[in-house]
LOKE-934692 format. One record per residue (C-alpha): residue number from 0; residue in three letters; x negated, y, z. Coordinates in pm, 1 decimal, padded with zeros to 6 digits. Each point is the difference from the previous one (the first is absolute). Layout:
! LOKE-934692
NODE, NUM, ALA, X, Y, Z
...
//
This chain:
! LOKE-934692
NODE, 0, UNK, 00000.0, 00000.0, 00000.0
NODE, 1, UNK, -00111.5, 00288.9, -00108.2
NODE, 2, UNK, -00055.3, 00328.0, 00233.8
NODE, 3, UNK, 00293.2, 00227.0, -00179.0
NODE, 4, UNK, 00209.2, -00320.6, 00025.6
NODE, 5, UNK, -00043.2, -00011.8, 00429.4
NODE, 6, UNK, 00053.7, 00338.8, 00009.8
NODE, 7, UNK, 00362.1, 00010.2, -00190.3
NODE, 8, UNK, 00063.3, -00295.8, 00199.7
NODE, 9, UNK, -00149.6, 00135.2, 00353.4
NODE, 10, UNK, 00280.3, 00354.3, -00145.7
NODE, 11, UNK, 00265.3, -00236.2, -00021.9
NODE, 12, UNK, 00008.6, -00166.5, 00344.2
NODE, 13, UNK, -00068.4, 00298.9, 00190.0
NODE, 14, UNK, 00341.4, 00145.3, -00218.6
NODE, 15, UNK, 00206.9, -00292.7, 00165.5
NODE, 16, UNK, -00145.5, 00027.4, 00325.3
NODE, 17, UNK, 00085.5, 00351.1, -00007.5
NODE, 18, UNK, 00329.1, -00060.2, -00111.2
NODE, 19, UNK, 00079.2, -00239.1, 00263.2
NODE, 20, UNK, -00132.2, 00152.2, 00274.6
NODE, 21, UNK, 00211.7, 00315.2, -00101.0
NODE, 22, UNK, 00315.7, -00189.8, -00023.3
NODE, 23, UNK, -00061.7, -00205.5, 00346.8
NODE, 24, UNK, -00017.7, 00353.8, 00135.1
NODE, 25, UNK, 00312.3, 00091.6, -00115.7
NODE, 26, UNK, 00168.8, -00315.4, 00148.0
NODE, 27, UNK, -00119.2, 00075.5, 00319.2
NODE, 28, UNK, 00033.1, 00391.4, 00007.5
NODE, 29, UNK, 00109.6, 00129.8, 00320.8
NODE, 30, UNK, -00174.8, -00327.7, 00186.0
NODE, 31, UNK, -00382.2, 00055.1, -00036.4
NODE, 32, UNK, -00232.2, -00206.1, -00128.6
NODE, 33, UNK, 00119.4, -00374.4, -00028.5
NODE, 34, UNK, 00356.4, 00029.6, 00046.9
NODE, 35, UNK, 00265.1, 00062.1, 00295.7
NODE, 36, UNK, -00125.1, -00148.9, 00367.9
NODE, 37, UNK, 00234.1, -00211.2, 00123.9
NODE, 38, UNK, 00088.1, -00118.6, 00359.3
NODE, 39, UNK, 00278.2, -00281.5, 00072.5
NODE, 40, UNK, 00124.4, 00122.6, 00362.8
NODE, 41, UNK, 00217.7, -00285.4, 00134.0
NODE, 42, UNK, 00202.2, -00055.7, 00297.5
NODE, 43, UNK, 00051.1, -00399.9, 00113.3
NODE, 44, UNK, 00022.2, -00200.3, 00254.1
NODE, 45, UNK, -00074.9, -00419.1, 00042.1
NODE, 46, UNK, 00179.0, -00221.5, 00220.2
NODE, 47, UNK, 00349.8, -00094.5, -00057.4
NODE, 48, UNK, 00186.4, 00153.1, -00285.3
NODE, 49, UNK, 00337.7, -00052.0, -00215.6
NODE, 50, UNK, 00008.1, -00306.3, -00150.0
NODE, 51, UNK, -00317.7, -00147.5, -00009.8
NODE, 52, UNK, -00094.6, -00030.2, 00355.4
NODE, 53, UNK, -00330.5, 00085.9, 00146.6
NODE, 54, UNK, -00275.0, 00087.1, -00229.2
NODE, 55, UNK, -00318.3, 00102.4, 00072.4
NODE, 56, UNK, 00005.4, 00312.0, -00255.5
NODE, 57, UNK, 00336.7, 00240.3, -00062.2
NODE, 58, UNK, 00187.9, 00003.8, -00279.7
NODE, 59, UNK, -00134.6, 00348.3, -00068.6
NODE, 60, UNK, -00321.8, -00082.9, 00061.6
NODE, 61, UNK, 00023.7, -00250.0, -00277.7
NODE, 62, UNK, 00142.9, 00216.4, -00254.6
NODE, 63, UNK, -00233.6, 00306.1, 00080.2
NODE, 64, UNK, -00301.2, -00269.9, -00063.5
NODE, 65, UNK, 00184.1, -00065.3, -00328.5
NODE, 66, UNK, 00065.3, 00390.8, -00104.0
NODE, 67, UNK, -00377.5, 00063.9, 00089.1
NODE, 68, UNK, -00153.2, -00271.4, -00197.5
NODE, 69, UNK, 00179.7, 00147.8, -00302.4
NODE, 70, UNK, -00064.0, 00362.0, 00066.6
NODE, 71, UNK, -00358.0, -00029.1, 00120.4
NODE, 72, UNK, 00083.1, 00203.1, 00340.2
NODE, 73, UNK, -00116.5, -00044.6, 00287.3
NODE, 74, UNK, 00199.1, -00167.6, 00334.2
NODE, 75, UNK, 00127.3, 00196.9, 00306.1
NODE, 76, UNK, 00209.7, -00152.4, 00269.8
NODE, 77, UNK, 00195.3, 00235.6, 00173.4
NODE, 78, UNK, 00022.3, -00164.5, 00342.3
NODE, 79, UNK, 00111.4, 00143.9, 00348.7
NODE, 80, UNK, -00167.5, -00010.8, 00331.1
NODE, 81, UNK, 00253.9, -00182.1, 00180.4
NODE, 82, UNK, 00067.4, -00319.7, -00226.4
NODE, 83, UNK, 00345.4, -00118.8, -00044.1
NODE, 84, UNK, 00102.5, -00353.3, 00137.2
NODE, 85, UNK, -00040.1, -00284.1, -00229.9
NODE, 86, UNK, 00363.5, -00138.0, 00049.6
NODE, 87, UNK, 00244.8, 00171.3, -00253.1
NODE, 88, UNK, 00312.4, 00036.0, 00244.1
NODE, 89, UNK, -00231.7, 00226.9, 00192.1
NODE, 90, UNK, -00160.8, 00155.6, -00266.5
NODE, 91, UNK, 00342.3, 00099.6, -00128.1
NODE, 92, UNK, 00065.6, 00180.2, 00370.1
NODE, 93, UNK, -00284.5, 00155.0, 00007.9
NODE, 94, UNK, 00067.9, 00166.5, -00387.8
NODE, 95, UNK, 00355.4, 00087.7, 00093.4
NODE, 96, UNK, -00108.0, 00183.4, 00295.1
NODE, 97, UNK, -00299.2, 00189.4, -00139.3
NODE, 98, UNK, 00275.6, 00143.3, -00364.2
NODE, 99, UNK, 00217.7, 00087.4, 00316.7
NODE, 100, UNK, -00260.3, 00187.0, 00219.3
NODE, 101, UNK, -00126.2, 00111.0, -00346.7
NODE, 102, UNK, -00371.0, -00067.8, 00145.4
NODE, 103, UNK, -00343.2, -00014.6, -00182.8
NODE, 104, UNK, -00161.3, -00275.6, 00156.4
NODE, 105, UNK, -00391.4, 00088.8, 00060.2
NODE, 106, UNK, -00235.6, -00150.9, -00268.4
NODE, 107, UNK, -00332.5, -00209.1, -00008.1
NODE, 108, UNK, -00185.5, 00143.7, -00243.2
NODE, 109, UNK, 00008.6, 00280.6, -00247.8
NODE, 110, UNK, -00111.4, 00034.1, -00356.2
NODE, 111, UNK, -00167.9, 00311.0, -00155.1
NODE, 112, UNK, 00288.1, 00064.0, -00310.7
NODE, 113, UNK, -00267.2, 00276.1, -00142.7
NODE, 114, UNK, -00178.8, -00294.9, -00172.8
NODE, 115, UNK, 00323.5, -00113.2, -00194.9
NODE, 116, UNK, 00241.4, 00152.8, -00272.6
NODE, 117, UNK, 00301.9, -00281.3, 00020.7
NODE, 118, UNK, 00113.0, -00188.2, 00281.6
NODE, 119, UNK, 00223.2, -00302.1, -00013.9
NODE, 120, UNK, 00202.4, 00002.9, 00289.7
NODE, 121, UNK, 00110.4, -00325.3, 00164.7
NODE, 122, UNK, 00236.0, -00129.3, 00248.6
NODE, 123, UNK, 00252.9, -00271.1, 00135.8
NODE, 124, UNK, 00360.7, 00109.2, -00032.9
NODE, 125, UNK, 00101.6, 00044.5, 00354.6
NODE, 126, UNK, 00370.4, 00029.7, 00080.4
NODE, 127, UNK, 00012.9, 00210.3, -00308.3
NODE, 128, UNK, -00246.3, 00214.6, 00008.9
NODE, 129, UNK, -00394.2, 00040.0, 00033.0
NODE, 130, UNK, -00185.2, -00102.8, 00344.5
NODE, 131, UNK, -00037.0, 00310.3, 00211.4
NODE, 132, UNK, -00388.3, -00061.7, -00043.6
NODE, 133, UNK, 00018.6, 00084.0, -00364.9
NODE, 134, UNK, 00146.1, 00334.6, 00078.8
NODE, 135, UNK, -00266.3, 00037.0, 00252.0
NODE, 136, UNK, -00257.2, -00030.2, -00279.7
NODE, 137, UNK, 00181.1, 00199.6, -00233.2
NODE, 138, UNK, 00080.3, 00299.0, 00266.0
NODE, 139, UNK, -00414.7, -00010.7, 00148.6
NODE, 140, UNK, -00149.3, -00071.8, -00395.7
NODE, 141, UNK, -00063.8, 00371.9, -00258.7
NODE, 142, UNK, 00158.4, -00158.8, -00291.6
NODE, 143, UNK, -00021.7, 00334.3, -00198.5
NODE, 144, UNK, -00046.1, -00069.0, -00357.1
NODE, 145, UNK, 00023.3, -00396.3, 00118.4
NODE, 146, UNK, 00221.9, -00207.0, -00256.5
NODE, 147, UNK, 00191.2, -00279.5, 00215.4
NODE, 148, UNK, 00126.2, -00321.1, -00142.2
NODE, 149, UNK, 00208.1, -00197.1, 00286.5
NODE, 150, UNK, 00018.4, -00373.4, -00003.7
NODE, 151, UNK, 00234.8, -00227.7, 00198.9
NODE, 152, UNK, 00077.9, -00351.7, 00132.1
NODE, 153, UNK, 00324.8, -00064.0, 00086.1
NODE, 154, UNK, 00325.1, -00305.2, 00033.5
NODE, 155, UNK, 00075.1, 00176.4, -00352.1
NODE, 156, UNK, -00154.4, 00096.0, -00286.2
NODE, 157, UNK, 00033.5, 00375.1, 00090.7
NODE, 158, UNK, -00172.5, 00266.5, 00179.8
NODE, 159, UNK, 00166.8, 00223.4, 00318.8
NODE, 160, UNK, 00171.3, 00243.3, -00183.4
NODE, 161, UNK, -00202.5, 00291.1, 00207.3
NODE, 162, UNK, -00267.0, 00058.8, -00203.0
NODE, 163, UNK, 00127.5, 00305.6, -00151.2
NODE, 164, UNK, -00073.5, 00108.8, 00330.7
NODE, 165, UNK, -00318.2, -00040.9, 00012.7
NODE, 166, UNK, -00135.2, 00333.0, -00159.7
NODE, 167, UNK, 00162.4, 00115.4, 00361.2
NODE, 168, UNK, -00268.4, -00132.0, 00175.4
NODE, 169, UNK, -00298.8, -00027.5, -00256.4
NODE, 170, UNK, -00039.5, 00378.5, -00095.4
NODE, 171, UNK, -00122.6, 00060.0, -00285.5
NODE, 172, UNK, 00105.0, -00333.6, -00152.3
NODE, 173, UNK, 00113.3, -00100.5, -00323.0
NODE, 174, UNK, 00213.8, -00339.2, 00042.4
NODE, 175, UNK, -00024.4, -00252.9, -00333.0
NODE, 176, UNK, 00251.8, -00262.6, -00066.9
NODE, 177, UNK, -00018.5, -00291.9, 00277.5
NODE, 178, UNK, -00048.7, -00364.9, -00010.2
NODE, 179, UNK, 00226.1, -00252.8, 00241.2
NODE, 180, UNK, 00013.1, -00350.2, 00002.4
NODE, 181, UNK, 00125.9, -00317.4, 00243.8
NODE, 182, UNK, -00238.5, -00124.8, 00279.6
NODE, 183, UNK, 00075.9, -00344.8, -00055.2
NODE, 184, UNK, -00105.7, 00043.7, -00396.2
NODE, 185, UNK, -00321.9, 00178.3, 00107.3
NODE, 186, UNK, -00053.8, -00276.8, 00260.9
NODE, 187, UNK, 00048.0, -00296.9, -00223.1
NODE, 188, UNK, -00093.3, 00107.2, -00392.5
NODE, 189, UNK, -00261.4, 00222.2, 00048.6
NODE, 190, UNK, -00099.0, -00141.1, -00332.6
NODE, 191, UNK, 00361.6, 00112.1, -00190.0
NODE, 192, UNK, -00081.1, 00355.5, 00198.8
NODE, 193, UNK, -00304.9, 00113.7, -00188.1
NODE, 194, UNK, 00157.9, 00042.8, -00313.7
NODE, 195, UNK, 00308.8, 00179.0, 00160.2
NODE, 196, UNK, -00233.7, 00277.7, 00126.3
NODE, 197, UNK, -00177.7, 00069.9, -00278.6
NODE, 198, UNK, 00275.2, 00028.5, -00262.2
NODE, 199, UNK, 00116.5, 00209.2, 00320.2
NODE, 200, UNK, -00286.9, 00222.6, -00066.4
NODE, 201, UNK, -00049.4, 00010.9, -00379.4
NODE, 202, UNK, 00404.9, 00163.9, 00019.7
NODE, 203, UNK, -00081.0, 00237.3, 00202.4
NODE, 204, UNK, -00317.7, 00093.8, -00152.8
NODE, 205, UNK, -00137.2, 00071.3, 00351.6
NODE, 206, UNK, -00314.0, 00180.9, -00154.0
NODE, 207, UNK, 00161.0, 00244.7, -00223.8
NODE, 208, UNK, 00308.4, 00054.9, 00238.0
NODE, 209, UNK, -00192.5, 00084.4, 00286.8
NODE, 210, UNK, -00202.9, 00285.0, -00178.7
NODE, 211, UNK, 00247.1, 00222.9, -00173.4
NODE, 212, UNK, 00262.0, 00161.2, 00179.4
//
Protein backbone atom coordinates (compact mmCIF):
# COMPACT_ATOMS: atom_id res chain seq x y z
CA UNK A 1 0.00 0.00 0.00
CA UNK A 2 1.12 2.89 -1.08
CA UNK A 3 1.67 6.17 1.26
CA UNK A 4 -1.26 8.44 -0.53
CA UNK A 5 -3.36 5.23 -0.28
CA UNK A 6 -2.92 5.11 4.02
CA UNK A 7 -3.46 8.50 4.11
CA UNK A 8 -7.08 8.61 2.21
CA UNK A 9 -7.72 5.65 4.21
CA UNK A 10 -6.22 7.00 7.74
CA UNK A 11 -9.02 10.54 6.28
CA UNK A 12 -11.67 8.18 6.07
CA UNK A 13 -11.76 6.51 9.51
CA UNK A 14 -11.08 9.50 11.41
CA UNK A 15 -14.49 10.96 9.22
CA UNK A 16 -16.56 8.03 10.88
CA UNK A 17 -15.11 8.30 14.13
CA UNK A 18 -15.96 11.82 14.06
CA UNK A 19 -19.25 11.21 12.94
CA UNK A 20 -20.04 8.82 15.57
CA UNK A 21 -18.72 10.34 18.32
CA UNK A 22 -20.84 13.50 17.31
CA UNK A 23 -23.99 11.60 17.08
CA UNK A 24 -23.38 9.54 20.55
CA UNK A 25 -23.20 13.08 21.90
CA UNK A 26 -26.32 14.00 20.74
CA UNK A 27 -28.01 10.84 22.22
CA UNK A 28 -26.82 11.60 25.41
CA UNK A 29 -27.15 15.51 25.49
CA UNK A 30 -28.25 16.81 28.69
CA UNK A 31 -26.50 13.53 30.55
CA UNK A 32 -22.68 14.08 30.19
CA UNK A 33 -20.36 12.02 28.90
CA UNK A 34 -21.55 8.28 28.62
CA UNK A 35 -25.11 8.58 29.09
CA UNK A 36 -27.76 9.20 32.05
CA UNK A 37 -26.51 7.71 35.73
CA UNK A 38 -28.85 5.60 36.96
CA UNK A 39 -29.74 4.41 40.56
CA UNK A 40 -32.52 1.59 41.28
CA UNK A 41 -33.76 2.82 44.91
CA UNK A 42 -35.94 -0.03 46.25
CA UNK A 43 -37.96 -0.59 49.23
CA UNK A 44 -38.47 -4.59 50.36
CA UNK A 45 -38.69 -6.59 52.90
CA UNK A 46 -37.94 -10.78 53.32
CA UNK A 47 -39.73 -13.00 55.52
CA UNK A 48 -43.23 -13.94 54.95
CA UNK A 49 -45.10 -12.41 52.10
CA UNK A 50 -48.47 -12.93 49.94
CA UNK A 51 -48.55 -16.00 48.44
CA UNK A 52 -45.38 -17.47 48.34
CA UNK A 53 -44.43 -17.77 51.90
CA UNK A 54 -41.13 -16.91 53.36
CA UNK A 55 -38.38 -16.04 51.07
CA UNK A 56 -35.19 -15.02 51.79
CA UNK A 57 -35.25 -11.90 49.24
CA UNK A 58 -38.61 -9.50 48.62
CA UNK A 59 -40.49 -9.46 45.82
CA UNK A 60 -39.15 -5.98 45.13
CA UNK A 61 -35.93 -6.80 45.75
CA UNK A 62 -36.17 -9.30 42.97
CA UNK A 63 -37.60 -7.14 40.43
CA UNK A 64 -35.26 -4.08 41.23
CA UNK A 65 -32.25 -6.78 40.59
CA UNK A 66 -34.09 -7.43 37.31
CA UNK A 67 -34.74 -3.52 36.27
CA UNK A 68 -30.97 -2.88 37.16
CA UNK A 69 -29.43 -5.60 35.18
CA UNK A 70 -31.23 -4.12 32.16
CA UNK A 71 -30.59 -0.50 32.83
CA UNK A 72 -27.01 -0.79 34.03
CA UNK A 73 -27.84 1.24 37.43
CA UNK A 74 -26.68 0.79 40.31
CA UNK A 75 -28.67 -0.88 43.65
CA UNK A 76 -29.94 1.09 46.71
CA UNK A 77 -32.04 -0.44 49.41
CA UNK A 78 -33.99 1.92 51.14
CA UNK A 79 -34.21 0.27 54.56
CA UNK A 80 -35.33 1.71 58.05
CA UNK A 81 -33.65 1.61 61.36
CA UNK A 82 -36.19 -0.22 63.17
CA UNK A 83 -36.87 -3.41 60.90
CA UNK A 84 -40.32 -4.60 60.46
CA UNK A 85 -41.34 -8.13 61.83
CA UNK A 86 -40.94 -10.97 59.53
CA UNK A 87 -44.58 -12.36 60.03
CA UNK A 88 -47.03 -10.64 57.50
CA UNK A 89 -50.15 -10.28 59.94
CA UNK A 90 -47.83 -8.01 61.86
CA UNK A 91 -46.23 -6.46 59.19
CA UNK A 92 -49.65 -5.46 57.91
CA UNK A 93 -50.30 -3.66 61.62
CA UNK A 94 -47.46 -2.11 61.69
CA UNK A 95 -48.14 -0.44 57.82
CA UNK A 96 -51.69 0.43 58.75
CA UNK A 97 -50.61 2.27 61.70
CA UNK A 98 -47.62 4.16 60.31
CA UNK A 99 -50.38 5.59 56.67
CA UNK A 100 -52.55 6.47 59.83
CA UNK A 101 -49.95 8.34 62.03
CA UNK A 102 -48.69 9.45 58.56
CA UNK A 103 -44.98 8.77 60.01
CA UNK A 104 -41.55 8.62 58.19
CA UNK A 105 -39.93 5.87 59.75
CA UNK A 106 -36.02 6.76 60.35
CA UNK A 107 -33.66 5.25 57.67
CA UNK A 108 -30.34 3.16 57.59
CA UNK A 109 -28.48 4.59 55.15
CA UNK A 110 -28.57 7.40 52.68
CA UNK A 111 -27.46 7.74 49.11
CA UNK A 112 -25.78 10.85 47.56
CA UNK A 113 -28.66 11.49 44.46
CA UNK A 114 -25.99 14.25 43.03
CA UNK A 115 -24.20 11.30 41.30
CA UNK A 116 -27.43 10.17 39.35
CA UNK A 117 -29.85 11.70 36.63
CA UNK A 118 -32.87 8.89 36.83
CA UNK A 119 -34.00 7.00 39.65
CA UNK A 120 -36.23 3.98 39.51
CA UNK A 121 -38.25 4.01 42.41
CA UNK A 122 -39.36 0.76 44.05
CA UNK A 123 -41.72 -0.54 46.54
CA UNK A 124 -44.24 -3.25 47.90
CA UNK A 125 -47.85 -2.15 47.57
CA UNK A 126 -48.87 -1.71 51.11
CA UNK A 127 -52.57 -1.41 51.92
CA UNK A 128 -52.70 0.69 48.84
CA UNK A 129 -50.24 2.84 48.93
CA UNK A 130 -46.30 3.24 49.25
CA UNK A 131 -44.44 2.21 52.70
CA UNK A 132 -44.07 5.31 54.81
CA UNK A 133 -40.19 4.69 54.38
CA UNK A 134 -40.38 5.54 50.73
CA UNK A 135 -41.84 8.88 51.52
CA UNK A 136 -39.17 9.25 54.04
CA UNK A 137 -36.60 8.95 51.24
CA UNK A 138 -38.41 10.94 48.91
CA UNK A 139 -39.22 13.93 51.57
CA UNK A 140 -35.07 13.83 53.05
CA UNK A 141 -33.58 13.11 49.10
CA UNK A 142 -32.94 16.83 46.51
CA UNK A 143 -34.52 15.24 43.59
CA UNK A 144 -34.31 18.58 41.61
CA UNK A 145 -33.85 17.89 38.04
CA UNK A 146 -34.08 13.93 39.22
CA UNK A 147 -36.30 11.86 36.66
CA UNK A 148 -38.21 9.07 38.81
CA UNK A 149 -39.47 5.86 37.39
CA UNK A 150 -41.55 3.88 40.25
CA UNK A 151 -41.74 0.15 40.22
CA UNK A 152 -44.08 -2.13 42.21
CA UNK A 153 -44.86 -5.64 43.53
CA UNK A 154 -48.11 -6.28 44.39
CA UNK A 155 -51.36 -9.34 44.72
CA UNK A 156 -52.11 -7.57 41.20
CA UNK A 157 -50.57 -6.61 38.34
CA UNK A 158 -50.90 -2.86 39.25
CA UNK A 159 -49.18 -0.20 41.04
CA UNK A 160 -50.85 2.04 44.23
CA UNK A 161 -52.56 4.47 42.40
CA UNK A 162 -50.54 7.38 44.47
CA UNK A 163 -47.86 7.97 42.44
CA UNK A 164 -49.14 11.03 40.93
CA UNK A 165 -48.41 12.11 44.24
CA UNK A 166 -45.22 11.71 44.36
CA UNK A 167 -43.87 15.04 42.77
CA UNK A 168 -45.49 16.19 46.38
CA UNK A 169 -42.81 14.87 48.13
CA UNK A 170 -39.82 14.59 45.57
CA UNK A 171 -39.43 18.38 44.61
CA UNK A 172 -38.20 18.98 41.76
CA UNK A 173 -39.25 15.64 40.24
CA UNK A 174 -40.39 14.64 37.01
CA UNK A 175 -42.52 11.25 37.43
CA UNK A 176 -42.28 8.72 34.10
CA UNK A 177 -44.80 6.09 33.43
CA UNK A 178 -44.61 3.17 36.21
CA UNK A 179 -44.12 -0.48 36.10
CA UNK A 180 -46.39 -3.00 38.52
CA UNK A 181 -46.52 -6.51 38.54
CA UNK A 182 -47.78 -9.68 40.98
CA UNK A 183 -45.39 -10.93 43.77
CA UNK A 184 -46.15 -14.38 43.22
CA UNK A 185 -45.09 -13.94 39.26
CA UNK A 186 -41.87 -12.16 40.33
CA UNK A 187 -41.34 -14.93 42.94
CA UNK A 188 -41.82 -17.89 40.71
CA UNK A 189 -40.88 -16.82 36.79
CA UNK A 190 -38.27 -14.60 37.27
CA UNK A 191 -37.28 -16.01 33.95
CA UNK A 192 -40.90 -14.89 32.05
CA UNK A 193 -40.08 -11.34 34.03
CA UNK A 194 -37.04 -10.20 32.15
CA UNK A 195 -38.61 -9.77 29.02
CA UNK A 196 -41.70 -7.98 30.62
CA UNK A 197 -39.37 -5.20 31.88
CA UNK A 198 -37.59 -4.50 29.10
CA UNK A 199 -40.34 -4.22 26.47
CA UNK A 200 -41.51 -2.13 29.68
CA UNK A 201 -38.64 0.10 29.01
CA UNK A 202 -38.14 0.21 25.22
CA UNK A 203 -42.19 1.85 25.42
CA UNK A 204 -41.38 4.22 27.44
CA UNK A 205 -38.20 5.16 25.91
CA UNK A 206 -36.83 5.87 29.43
CA UNK A 207 -33.69 7.68 27.89
CA UNK A 208 -35.30 10.13 25.65
CA UNK A 209 -38.39 10.68 28.03
CA UNK A 210 -36.46 11.52 30.90
CA UNK A 211 -34.43 14.37 29.11
CA UNK A 212 -36.90 16.60 27.38
CA UNK A 213 -39.52 18.21 29.17
Amino acid sequence: MNLRKAMLIGAVLLTVLAAAAYSLQGSFAGFGFGGPKVLVAYFSRAGENYAVGRTEKGNTAALAEIIADETGGDLFEIKTKEAYPEKLKEVLEVARREQKENARPELAEKVNLADYDIIFLGYPNWCSDMPMAVYTFLETNDFEGKTIIPFSTSLTDALTGNEKNIPLHAKGAKVLDGLGLEGKFVHDTPRLVKPLVKEWLDNLNWKEAAKSE
